[in-house]
C-alpha positions in Angstrom: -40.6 -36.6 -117.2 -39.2 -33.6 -114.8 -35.3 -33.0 -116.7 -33.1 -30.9 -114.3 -31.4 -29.8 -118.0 -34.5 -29.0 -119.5 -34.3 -25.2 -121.2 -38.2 -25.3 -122.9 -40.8 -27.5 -123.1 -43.3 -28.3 -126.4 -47.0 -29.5 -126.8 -49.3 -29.0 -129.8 -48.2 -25.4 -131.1 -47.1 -24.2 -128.0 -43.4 -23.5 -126.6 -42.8 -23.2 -122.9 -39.3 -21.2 -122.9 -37.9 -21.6 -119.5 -34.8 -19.8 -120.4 -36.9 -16.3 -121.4 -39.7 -17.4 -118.7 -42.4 -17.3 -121.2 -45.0 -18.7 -123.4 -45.1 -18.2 -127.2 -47.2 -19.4 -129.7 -45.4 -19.9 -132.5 -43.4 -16.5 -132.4 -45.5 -14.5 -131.1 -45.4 -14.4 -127.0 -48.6 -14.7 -124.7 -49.1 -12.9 -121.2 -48.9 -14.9 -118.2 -48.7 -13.8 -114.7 -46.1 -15.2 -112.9 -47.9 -17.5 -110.7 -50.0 -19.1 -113.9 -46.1 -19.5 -115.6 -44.9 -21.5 -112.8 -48.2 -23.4 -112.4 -47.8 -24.1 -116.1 -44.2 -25.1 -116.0 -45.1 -27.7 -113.0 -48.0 -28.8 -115.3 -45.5 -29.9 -118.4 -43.0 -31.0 -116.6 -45.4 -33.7 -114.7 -47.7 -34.0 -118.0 -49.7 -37.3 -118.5 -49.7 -37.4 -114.1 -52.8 -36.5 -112.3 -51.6 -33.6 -109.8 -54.1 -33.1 -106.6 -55.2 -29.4 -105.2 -52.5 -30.3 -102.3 -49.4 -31.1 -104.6 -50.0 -27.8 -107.2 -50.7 -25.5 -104.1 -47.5 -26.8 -102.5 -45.7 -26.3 -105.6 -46.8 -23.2 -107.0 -47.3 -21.4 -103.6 -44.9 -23.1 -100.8 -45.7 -21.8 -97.4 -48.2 -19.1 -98.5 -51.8 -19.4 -97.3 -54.0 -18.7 -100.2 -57.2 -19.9 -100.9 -58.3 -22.7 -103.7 -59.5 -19.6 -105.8 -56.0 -18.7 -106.6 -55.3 -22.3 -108.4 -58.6 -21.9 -110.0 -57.9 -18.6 -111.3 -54.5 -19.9 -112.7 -55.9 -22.6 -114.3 -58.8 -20.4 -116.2 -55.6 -18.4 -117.6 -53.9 -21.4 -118.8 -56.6 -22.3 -120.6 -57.2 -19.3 -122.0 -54.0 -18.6 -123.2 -53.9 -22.3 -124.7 -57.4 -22.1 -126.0 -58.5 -24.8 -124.2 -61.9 -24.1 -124.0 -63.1 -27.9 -123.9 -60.8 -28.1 -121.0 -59.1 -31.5 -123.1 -55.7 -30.3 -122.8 -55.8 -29.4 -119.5 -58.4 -31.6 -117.7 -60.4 -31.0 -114.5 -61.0 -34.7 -112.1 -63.3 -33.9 -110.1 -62.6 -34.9 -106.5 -58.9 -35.5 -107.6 -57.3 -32.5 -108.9 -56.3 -32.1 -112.4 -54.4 -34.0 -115.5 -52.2 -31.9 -118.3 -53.1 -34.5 -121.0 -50.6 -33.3 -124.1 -47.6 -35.1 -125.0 -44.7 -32.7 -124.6 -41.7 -32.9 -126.0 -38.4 -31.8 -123.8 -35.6 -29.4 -125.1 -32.5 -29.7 -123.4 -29.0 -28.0 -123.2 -26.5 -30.2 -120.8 -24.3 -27.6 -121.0 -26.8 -25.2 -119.4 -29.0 -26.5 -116.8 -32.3 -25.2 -116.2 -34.7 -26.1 -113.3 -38.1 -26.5 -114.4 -39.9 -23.1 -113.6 -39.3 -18.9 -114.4 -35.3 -18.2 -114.8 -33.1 -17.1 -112.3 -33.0 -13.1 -111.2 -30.3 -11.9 -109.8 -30.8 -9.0 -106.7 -29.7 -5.2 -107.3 -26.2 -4.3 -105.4 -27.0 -3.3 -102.2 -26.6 -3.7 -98.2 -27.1 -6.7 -96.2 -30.6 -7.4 -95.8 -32.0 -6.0 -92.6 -35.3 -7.8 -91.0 -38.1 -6.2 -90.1 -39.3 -5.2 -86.3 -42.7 -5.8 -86.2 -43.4 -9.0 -88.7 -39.7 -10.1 -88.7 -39.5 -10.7 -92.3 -36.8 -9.3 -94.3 -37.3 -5.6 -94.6 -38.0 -4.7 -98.5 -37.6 -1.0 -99.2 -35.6 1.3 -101.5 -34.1 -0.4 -104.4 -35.0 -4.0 -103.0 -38.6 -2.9 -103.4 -38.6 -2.0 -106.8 -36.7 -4.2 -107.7 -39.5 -6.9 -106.8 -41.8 -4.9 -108.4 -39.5 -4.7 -111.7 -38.6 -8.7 -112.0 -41.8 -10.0 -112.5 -42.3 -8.5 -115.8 -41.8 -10.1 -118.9 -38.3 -9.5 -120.8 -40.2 -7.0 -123.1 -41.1 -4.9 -120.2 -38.1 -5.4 -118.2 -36.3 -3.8 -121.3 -38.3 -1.0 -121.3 -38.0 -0.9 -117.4 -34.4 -0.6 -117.6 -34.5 2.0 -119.8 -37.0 4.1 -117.6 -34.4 3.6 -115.2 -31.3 4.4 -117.0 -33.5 7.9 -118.2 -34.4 8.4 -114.6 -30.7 8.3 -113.0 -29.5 10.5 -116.2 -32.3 13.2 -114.6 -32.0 12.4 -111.1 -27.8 12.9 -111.8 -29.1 16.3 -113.2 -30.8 17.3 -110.2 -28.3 16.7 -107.9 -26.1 18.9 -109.9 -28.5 21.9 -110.0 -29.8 22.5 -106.1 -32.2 24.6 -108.0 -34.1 21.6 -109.3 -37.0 20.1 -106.7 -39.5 19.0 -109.0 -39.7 15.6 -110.0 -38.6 14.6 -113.5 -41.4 13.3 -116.4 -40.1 10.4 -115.6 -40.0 9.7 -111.8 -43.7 11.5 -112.0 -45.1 8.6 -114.2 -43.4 6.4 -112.0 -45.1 7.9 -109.3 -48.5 8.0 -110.6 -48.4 4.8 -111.4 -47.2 3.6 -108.3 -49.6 5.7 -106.2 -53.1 4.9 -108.0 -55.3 3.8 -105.3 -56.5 0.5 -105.6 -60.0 0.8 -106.8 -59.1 3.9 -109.4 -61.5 4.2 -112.8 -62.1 6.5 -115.3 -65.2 5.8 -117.2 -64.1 7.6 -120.9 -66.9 8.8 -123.5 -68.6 6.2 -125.5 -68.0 6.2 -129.4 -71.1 7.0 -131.0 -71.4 4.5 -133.8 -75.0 5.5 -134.9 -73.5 8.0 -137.5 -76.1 11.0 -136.3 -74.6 13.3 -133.9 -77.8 14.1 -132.2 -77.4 10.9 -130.7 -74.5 12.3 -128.8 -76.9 12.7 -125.6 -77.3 8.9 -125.4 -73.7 7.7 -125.1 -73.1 11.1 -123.0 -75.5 10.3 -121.1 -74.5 6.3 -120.4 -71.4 7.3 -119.5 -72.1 9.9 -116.7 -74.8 7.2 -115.3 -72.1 4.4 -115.3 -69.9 6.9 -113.5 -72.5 8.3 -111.0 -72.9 4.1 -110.0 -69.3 3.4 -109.8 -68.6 6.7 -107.4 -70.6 4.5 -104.9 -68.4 2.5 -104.7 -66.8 1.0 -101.2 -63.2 2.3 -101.5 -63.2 3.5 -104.6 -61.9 6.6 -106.8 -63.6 7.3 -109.9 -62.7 10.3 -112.0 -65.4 12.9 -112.8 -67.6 12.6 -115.8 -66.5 16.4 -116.6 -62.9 15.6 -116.5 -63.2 12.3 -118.8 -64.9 14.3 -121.4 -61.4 16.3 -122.3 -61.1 12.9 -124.5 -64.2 12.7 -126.2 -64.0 12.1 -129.9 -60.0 11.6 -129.6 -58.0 8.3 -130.0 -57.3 6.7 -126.8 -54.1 5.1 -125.6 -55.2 3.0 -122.0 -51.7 3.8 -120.7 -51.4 7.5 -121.3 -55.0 8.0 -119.7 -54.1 5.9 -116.9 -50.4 8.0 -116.3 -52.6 11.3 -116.6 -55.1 10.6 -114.4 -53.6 8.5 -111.7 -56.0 5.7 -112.2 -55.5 1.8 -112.4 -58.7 1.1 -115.2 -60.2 2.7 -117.8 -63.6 1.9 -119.4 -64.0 2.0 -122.9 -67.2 1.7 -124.6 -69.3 2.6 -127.9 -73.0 2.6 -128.8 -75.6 2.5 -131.7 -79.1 3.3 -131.9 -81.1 2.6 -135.0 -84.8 2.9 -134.5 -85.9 1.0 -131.5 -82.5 -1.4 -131.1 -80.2 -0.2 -129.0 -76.3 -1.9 -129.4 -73.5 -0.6 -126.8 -70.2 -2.8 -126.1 -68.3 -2.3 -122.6 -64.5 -3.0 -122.4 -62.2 -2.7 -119.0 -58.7 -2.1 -119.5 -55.9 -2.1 -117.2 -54.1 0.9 -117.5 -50.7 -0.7 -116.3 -50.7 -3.1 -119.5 -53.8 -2.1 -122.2 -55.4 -5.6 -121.3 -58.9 -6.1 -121.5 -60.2 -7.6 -118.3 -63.7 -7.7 -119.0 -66.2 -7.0 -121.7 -69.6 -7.4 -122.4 -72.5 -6.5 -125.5 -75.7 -5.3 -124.9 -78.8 -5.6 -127.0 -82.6 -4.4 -126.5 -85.5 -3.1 -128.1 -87.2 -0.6 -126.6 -90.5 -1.5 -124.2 -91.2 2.0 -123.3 -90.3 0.5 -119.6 -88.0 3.8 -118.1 -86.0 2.0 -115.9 -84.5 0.0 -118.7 -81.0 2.3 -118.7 -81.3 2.1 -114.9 -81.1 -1.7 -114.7 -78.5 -1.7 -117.5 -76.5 1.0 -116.0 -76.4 -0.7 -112.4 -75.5 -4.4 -114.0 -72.6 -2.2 -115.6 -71.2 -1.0 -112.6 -71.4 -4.0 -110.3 -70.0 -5.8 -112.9 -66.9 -3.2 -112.9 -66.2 -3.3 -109.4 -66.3 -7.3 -109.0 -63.3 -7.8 -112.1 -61.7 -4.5 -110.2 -62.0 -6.3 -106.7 -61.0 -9.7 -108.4 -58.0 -7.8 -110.4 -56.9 -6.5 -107.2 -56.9 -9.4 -105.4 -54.9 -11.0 -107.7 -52.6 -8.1 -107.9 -51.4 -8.5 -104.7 -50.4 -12.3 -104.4 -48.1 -11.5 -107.2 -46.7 -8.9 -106.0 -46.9 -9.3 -102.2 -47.5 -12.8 -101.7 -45.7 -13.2 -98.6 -46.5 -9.9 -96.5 -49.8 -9.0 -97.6 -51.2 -5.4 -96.6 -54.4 -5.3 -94.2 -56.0 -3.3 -98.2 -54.5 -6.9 -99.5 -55.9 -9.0 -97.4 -59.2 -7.4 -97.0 -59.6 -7.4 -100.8 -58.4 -10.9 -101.4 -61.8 -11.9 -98.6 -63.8 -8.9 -100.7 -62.7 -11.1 -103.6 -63.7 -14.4 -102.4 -67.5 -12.6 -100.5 -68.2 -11.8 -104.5 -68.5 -15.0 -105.8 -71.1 -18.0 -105.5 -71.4 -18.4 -101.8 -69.9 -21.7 -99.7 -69.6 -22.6 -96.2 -66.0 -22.8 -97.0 -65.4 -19.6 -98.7 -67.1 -17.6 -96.3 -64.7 -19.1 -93.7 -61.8 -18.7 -95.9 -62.9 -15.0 -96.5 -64.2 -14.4 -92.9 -60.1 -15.5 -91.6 -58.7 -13.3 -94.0 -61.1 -10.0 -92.7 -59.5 -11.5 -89.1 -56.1 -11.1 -90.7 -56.8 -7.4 -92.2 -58.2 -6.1 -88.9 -54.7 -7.6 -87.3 -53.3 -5.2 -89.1 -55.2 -2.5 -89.2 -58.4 -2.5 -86.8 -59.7 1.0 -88.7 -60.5 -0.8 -91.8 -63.9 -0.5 -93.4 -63.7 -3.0 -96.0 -62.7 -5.5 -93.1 -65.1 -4.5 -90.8 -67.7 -5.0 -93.4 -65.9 -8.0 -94.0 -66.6 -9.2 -90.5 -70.0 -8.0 -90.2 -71.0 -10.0 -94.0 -69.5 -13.4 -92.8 -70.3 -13.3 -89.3 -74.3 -13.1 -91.0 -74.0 -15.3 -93.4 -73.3 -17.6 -90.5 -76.8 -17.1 -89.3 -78.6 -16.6 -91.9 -77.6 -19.9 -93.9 -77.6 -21.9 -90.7 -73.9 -23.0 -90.4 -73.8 -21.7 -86.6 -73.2 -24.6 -84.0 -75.4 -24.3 -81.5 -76.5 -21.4 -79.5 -73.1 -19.7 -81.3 -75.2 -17.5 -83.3 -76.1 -14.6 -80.5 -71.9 -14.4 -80.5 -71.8 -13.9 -84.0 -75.1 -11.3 -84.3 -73.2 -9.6 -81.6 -69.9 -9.7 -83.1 -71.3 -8.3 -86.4 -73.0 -5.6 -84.9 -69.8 -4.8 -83.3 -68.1 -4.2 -86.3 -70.7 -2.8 -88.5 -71.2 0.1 -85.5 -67.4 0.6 -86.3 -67.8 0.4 -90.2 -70.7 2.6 -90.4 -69.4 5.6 -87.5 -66.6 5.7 -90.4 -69.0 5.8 -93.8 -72.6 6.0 -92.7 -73.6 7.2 -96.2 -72.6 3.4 -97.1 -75.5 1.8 -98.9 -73.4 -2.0 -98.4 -73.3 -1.0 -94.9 -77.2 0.2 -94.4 -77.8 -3.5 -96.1 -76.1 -4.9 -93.7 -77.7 -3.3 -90.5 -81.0 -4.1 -92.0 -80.0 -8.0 -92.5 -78.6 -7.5 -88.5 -81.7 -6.0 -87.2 -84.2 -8.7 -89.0 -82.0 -11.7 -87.2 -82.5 -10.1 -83.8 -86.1 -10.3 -85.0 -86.9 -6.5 -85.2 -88.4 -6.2 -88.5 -89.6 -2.5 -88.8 -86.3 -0.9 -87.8 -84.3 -3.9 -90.5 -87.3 -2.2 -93.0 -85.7 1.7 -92.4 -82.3 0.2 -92.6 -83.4 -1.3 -96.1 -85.1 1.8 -97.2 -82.0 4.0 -96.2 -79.9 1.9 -98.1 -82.1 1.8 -101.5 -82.4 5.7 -100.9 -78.3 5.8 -101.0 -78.1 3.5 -104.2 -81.0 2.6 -106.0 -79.6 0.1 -107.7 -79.0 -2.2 -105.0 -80.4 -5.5 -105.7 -80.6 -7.4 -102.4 -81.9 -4.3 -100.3 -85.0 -4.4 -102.8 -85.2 -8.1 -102.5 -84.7 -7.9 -98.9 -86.8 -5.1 -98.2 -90.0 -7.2 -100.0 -88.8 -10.1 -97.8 -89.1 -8.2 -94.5 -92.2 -6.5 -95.2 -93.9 -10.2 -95.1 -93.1 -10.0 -91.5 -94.9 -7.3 -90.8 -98.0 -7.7 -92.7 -97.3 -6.3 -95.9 -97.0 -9.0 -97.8 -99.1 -7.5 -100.7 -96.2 -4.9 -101.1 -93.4 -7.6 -101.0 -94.1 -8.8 -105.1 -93.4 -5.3 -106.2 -90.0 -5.2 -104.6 -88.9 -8.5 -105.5 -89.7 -7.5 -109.0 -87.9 -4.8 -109.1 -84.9 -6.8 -107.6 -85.3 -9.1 -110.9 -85.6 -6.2 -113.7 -82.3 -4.9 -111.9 -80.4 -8.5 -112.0 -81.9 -11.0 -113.8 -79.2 -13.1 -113.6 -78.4 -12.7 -110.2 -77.1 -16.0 -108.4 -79.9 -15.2 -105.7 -83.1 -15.2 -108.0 -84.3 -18.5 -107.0 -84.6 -16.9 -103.4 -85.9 -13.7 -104.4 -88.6 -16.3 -106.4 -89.2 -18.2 -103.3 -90.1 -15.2 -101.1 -92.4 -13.7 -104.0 -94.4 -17.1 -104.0 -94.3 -16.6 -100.2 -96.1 -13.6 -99.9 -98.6 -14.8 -102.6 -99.6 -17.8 -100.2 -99.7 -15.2 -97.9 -102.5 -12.7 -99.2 -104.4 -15.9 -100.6 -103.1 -16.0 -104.3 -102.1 -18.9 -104.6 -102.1 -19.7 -108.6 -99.8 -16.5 -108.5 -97.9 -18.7 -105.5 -97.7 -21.9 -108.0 -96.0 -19.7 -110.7 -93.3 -18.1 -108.6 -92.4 -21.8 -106.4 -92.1 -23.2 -109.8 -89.7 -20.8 -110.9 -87.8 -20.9 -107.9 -87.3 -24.9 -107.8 -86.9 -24.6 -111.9 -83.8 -22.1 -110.9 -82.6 -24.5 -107.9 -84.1 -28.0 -107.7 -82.2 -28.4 -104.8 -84.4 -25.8 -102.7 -86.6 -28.3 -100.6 -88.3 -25.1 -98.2 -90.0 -24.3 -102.1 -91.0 -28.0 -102.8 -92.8 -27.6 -99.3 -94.5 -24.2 -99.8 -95.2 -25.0 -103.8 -97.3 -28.4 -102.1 -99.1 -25.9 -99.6 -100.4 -23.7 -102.4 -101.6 -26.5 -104.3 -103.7 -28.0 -101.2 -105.0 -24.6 -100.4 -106.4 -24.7 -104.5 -108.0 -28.4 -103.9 -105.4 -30.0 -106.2 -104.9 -32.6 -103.6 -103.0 -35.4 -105.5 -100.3 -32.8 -106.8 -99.7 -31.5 -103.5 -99.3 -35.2 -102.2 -97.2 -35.8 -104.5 -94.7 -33.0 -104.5 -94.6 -33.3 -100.2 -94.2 -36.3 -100.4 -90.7 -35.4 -101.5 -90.4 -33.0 -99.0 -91.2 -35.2 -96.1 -88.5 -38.1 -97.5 -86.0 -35.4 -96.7 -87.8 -33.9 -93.6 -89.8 -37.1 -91.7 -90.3 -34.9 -88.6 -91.8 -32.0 -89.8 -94.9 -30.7 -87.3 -96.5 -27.4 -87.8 -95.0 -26.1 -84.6 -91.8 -26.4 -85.9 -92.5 -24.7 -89.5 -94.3 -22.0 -86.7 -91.2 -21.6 -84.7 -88.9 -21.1 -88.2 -90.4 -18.3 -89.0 -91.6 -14.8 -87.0 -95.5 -14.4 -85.9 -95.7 -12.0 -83.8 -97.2 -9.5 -86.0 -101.3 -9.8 -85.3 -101.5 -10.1 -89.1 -99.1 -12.8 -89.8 -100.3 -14.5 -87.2 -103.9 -14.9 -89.1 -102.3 -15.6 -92.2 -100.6 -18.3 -90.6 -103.6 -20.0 -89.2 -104.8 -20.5 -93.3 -100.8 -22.5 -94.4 -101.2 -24.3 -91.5 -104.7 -25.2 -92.5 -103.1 -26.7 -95.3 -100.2 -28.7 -93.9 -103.3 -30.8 -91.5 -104.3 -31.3 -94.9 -101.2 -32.9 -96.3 -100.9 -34.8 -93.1 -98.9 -33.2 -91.3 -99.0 -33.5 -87.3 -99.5 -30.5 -85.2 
């Protein structure tokens, strides 16, 4: 149904104006990045067809490597701008790609052709354009630059551009005219500022205090500066004092202004209410640039006279901050650099990627573009990191080839050393060593690497749960419950928890507790069915309590996935040279002869 004449395109309330490149509903006009527009337009124009992963990433982004993420993340905003939260409008096949099922309706005007897609922009008067040296694309500075900045707003903003532009000749025409004048105009400095806020910039603003008794002032106060101490750990990032955010407590609050004035890219926004032993507090981020919400979340809880309970809600807080700030960023630069990406670009776009649910694909995807940052810049930390993060998950999750994994331990160490001579205060980083050290099988040094980096950020969830982990390799597995606890009151939604389970019913086969062992395997395969290595241990625990027939019966589907399991081989997958382990050892294996299993 593609129309080369086509000016706009209709479907239930909705009107795709390809003549203003934008969406309205009904008149008033929803926010699209550019990349969702054109994905949108190529949607209605082939509507009722099912589209594959190759045809829309060849349409929407010709000749650009980016990853499947960016078509998801294009999609989510279509739907949310279309409120198609039932995904029946737009439909996801899986396997196959996806199907724009609303009849639309074309506008035409013959006398004005339109190609389907955002309208034409014309370029700024200027020379001929000049290629770059060292990547050989054409050179983008001066006018050129902003201008590619400045044409992917909406007609609103461009409006408003132009007349920032207009003010800022009329003063830049006045400075010429008085040598006197070196300081930059109001205008060219908000330009400035905005242009120059680092990547990862927040201020965290005082909380409203909603409870209506100003002696509980020292609660939101208080929130706030913890949310801000979290976020200054930050890799890369900038965060604005708690002092300085105070100037606007108990004022109105314009995202913009705060933004221009502080030189930051986000703002947090927040209020709280205490009545009795309830506790209510919402958490908004804003971009600056454009007052949108990114994120926002409520919190509820009643009081358990537990101390760390601010703690864990502080630290959930933060990390959630800095993934929608990594995620925003990443976006942020395939629209506006899509075709010469930064090393900072790159490197986020694979910090992007390393934050969500982990795949053997994405951590390739994310480990080529840490390759591509470091091409460009071999001094980066984020990309060494980077590196160091996939070249471990490698290992760790078994997706080496053979007898590659001593390359990769050794390539990750190589750029961790570099990473960490750079920030060795990084708690990430100190995570990292630790996870290093325990796959070249030295467990007490991996344990000080895990206790460094806990001692640098408390609120780091896997060096608790790895820390308890390690410890069971040592001996200490009567210790390893506590910090896997702990790992749980922090996150208790983490995507890792049926691990972190797994390893608490672990170490309670370990010290002989086994009905403590049958609670925690249970919650681990309730949290991931798919997790055979707890099917296996949850059947040793019930042998070792002489409840034969379950433990038959639950190894038995172990074994259908794993015929050739001996106990030299569950000996050689894990470490025993500790003396201690080694004894422990002797009583599981005790129970695998049990379930039949040959030595």
């Amino acid at each position: 149904m593609t129309s080369a004449s086509a000016t706009a395109y209709r479907f239930a309330r909705f009107t795709l104006d390809l003549s203003r490149g934008c969406l309205r509903d009904g008149e008033s006009e929803l926010r699209l990045r550019r990349k969702s527009f054109e994905l949108l337009c190529y949607f209605a124009a082939n509507a009722g067809r099912l589209l594959s992963k190759d045809e829309l990433m060849a349409a929407v982004w010709p000749g650009i490597f980016v990853s499947d993420d960016s078509l998801v993340q294009c999609v989510r905003e279509i739907r949310r701008a279309l409120a198609d939260d039932n995904h029946e409008g737009l439909k996801t096949v899986p396997g196959r790609g996806y199907l724009f099922d609303m009849p639309v309706s074309v506008i035409e005007s013959p006398s004005t052709p339109a190609a389907v897609g955002p309208p034409a922009t014309f370029e700024p008067p200027g020379p001929a354009v000049q290629l770059d040296d060292a990547t050989g694309n054409p050179r983008r500075d001066g006018l050129h630059a902003l201008w590619d900045r400045f044409r992917v707003l909406s007609p609103r903003w461009r409006a408003v551009g132009a007349g920032l532009v207009i003010a800022t000749g009329i003063a830049l025409a006045w400075s010429l005219g008085d040598p006197s004048t070196s300081s930059p105009t109001p205008v060219t400095a908000v330009l400035q500022a905005t242009a120059s806020a680092p990547a990862l910039s927040i201020v965290v603003l005082p909380f409203a205090n909603l409870s209506g008794d100003p002696n509980q002032d020292y609660l939101t106060d208080g929130l706030v500066e913890d949310i801000t101490a979290d976020l200054s750990r930050m890799r890369g990032g900038f965060v604005v004092s708690h002092r300085a955010a105070l100037t606007y407590k108990d004022k109105s609050v314009d995202a913009k202004a705060v933004g221009r004035e502080f030189g930051v890219r986000y703002v947090v926004l927040g209020s709280l209410r205490r009545s009795g032993e309830d506790t209510h507090f919402n958490v908004q981020l804003v971009e600056a640039e454009s007052a949108g919400v990114l994120w926002a979340e409520q919190r509820h809880h009643r009081s358990d006279g537990q101390p760390g309970t601010r703690n864990r809600d502080v630290g959930q807080i933060a990390r959630r901050l800095e993934i929608e700030m990594v995620a925003a960023e990443a976006q942020r630069s395939l629209r506006e650099r899509p075709e010469n990406p930064s090393a900072a670009d790159l490197a986020m776009r694979g910090r992007a990627l390393m934050d969500k649910p982990l795949t053997r694909e994405s951590n390739e995807v994310a480990g080529r573009l840490f390759d591509a940052a470091l091409a460009l810049d071999g001094s980066s930390a984020v990309a060494l990191l980077g590196v160091a993060t996939t070249q471990l998950n490698y290992v760790f999750n078994g997706w080496s080839a053979e007898g590659d994994s001593d390359a990769r331990l050794s390539r990750a160490e190589e750029a961790l050393s570099r990473a960490i001579a750079q920030a060795p205060g990084d708690a990430f980083a100190q995570w990292l060593r630790g996870r290093l050290l325990r796959a070249r099988s030295q467990p007490e040094q991996a344990i000080a690497a895990f206790e460094r980096a806990i001692e640098l950020d408390p609120s780091h969830v896997n060096a608790h749960a790895e820390l308890g982990r390690t410890k069971m390799d040592v001996g200490l597995a009567a210790e390893t419950i506590s910090h896997i606890e702990q790992a749980v009151r922090l996150n208790p939604r983490g995507q890792d928890l049926y691990f972190w389970y797994f390893c608490a019913g672990q170490a309670a086969v370990y010290v002989g507790d086994d009905e403590a062992a049958v609670r925690w395997l249970r919650k681990a395969i309730e949290a991931n069915p798919g997790y055979e290595n707890a099917v296996a241990w949850l059947a040793v625990a019930y042998v070792l309590l002489g409840r034969g027939d379950e433990a038959q019966q639950v190894f038995a589907e172990f074994r259908r996935a794993h015929p050739d399991v001996t106990i030299s081989g569950w000996d050689n997958a894990y470490p025993r040279r500790n003396p201690v382990v080694v004894a422990q050892r002797e009583r599981i294996f005790e129970g695998l002869r049990r379930l039949g299993v040959p030595e």
